[in-house]
C-alpha angles and dihedrals in degrees: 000000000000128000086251094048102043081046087054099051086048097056096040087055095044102054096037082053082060100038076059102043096028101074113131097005098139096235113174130199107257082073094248106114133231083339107053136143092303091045114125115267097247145061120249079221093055123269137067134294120293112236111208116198118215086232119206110313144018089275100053082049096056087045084060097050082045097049086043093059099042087057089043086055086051101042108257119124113237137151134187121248130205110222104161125272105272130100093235098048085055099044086047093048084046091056092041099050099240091116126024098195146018133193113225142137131270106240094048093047099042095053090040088051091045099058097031098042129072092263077076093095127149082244088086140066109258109217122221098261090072093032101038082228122137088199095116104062096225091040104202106008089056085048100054097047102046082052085053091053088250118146130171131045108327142069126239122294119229089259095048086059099049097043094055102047093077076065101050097043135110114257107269091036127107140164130226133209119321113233121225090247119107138176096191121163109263130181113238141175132173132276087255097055095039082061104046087062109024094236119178096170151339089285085063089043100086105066093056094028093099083062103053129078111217126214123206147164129286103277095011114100088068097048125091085266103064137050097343084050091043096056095026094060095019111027076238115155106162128204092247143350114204121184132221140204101216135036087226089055089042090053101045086051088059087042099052093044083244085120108025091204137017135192104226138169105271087229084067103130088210097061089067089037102060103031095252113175114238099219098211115240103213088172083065088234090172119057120235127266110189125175111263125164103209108204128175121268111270101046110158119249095241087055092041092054099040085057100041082054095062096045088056094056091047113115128190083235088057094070093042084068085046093060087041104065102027105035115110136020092285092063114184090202135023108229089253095065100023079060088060095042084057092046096056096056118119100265 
């Protein structure tokens, strides 16, 4: 059976699973739930309305509709805002009062806090990615980990991001329990090529790298990530790197042996489709990107341990469904009901 098949089946069981289960749920329009814009302005817990910001993408707006719900289910208002798509125009929502809480992921925040935030000083080291300078020779990732207080020959771990970024955020700002679900960057080729040189992961990479033409994001082949990172943590110069503006066009180019690898989110659905093969990265090249939720000070506890809840149920796998049923512009679900399709998974 094809991606796209197997992608359609999916989604036609899924949503026929919540036309089943979704009777009298008291969805409304705006797409919030039982609390939505007209909700009343208080918990039945005590408190005021969690606001809960889109965030940047279509899976961070699937994760609010799915935060929303879960504090719905314990009794705790809350509706989900839409504030633009920008870090800025959350962080300053989040200042302003017009959200409480976004879901997000730990790499992206913490270098967007970094270099936003007052730990931005002139005592440290800008990257280039604030600079636009290619002094340091892993760009980013060396300076992220020199800012984490990381030296040697790796990048930083999942816990050495989240436990930095209280650090790094404005003042009224805090972050609550990272999740186990993670949409890092990973390097992957196909069963056949994994085959033809006997690859296990990116430390056995270099010697076969001349012969392999990489595909990438739009914007990505240049960053710390990609080729600098490639040949800084792996000796991997590859014989090409071609970018593309689409995932769908990213991953058609690694079907069709165009691209012979491709660095991908792990949450990618095709790489389970289609038997990639996921090449571990024990340098730590890609930073890592783990599920948070950043609230505003002041929080209440009912709210806090609702969330924290969620986050704790929250699977990679999780947003793998995610991208599954809302990617694209067929859509089988919108986020609000592809949240409670997630939500309603054996744990």
């Amino acid at each position: 059976m094809s991606r796209a098949a197997r992608v359609r089946v999916a989604a036609v069981l899924a949503v026929g699973a919540l036309t089943l289960g979704g009777c009298g749920t008291g969805e409304t329009q705006n797409g919030t739930g039982g609390t939505g814009a007209g909700a009343a302005a208080s918990s039945p817990s005590g408190g005021d309305t969690v606001k809960i910001a889109t965030g940047v993408d279509g899976q961070t707006r699937t994760l609010a509709h799915y935060y929303q719900q879960r504090l719905a289910d314990d009794g705790v208002a809350a509706s989900v805002v839409d504030v633009g798509t920008t870090r800025e125009q959350i962080f300053d929502a989040l200042r302003t009062g017009r959200a409480t809480v976004v879901p997000d992921f730990t790499g992206d925040l913490y270098v967007f806090a970094r270099h936003h935030g007052p730990a931005a000083d002139a005592s440290a080291s800008p990257s280039p990615a604030a600079t636009g300078s290619e002094d340091a020779p892993r760009g980013l990732l060396d300076s992220l980990g020199q800012l984490l207080g990381i030296t040697g020959e790796t990048g930083p771990s999942d816990d050495d991001v989240y436990r930095a970024l209280p650090g790094v955020l404005p003042e009224g700002l805090e972050v609550l329990d990272s999740s186990g679900a993670q949409r890092t960057d990973r390097f992957v080729v196909t069963a056949e090529t994994n085959a033809q040189y006997d690859l296990g992961d990116l430390d056995t990479v270099d010697k076969h790298c001349g012969k392999l033409s990489v595909g990438m994001a739009k914007g990505y082949a240049d960053s710390a990530q990609g080729q600098r990172g490639l040949k800084a943590y792996y000796d991997c110069a590859p014989r090409s790197t071609t970018e593309y503006a689409s995932t769908g066009e990213l991953v058609d180019a690694l079907l069709s042996d165009r691209v012979q690898a491709a660095v991908l989110r792990s949450s990618e659905p095709v790489i389970d489709d289609d038997g990639l093969v996921v090449l571990d990265d024990p340098n730590r090249l890609f930073r890592p990107e783990r599920a948070v939720v950043l609230g505003t000070e002041g929080l209440g506890d009912a709210a806090v341990s609702s969330i924290n809840g969620a986050s704790a149920d929250l699977r990679t796998e999780d947003l793998t469904t995610i991208t599954r049923l809302t990617d694209g512009t067929d859509s089988a679900m919108t986020p609000e009901k592809a949240a409670r399709f997630v939500r309603e998974q054996p744990r």
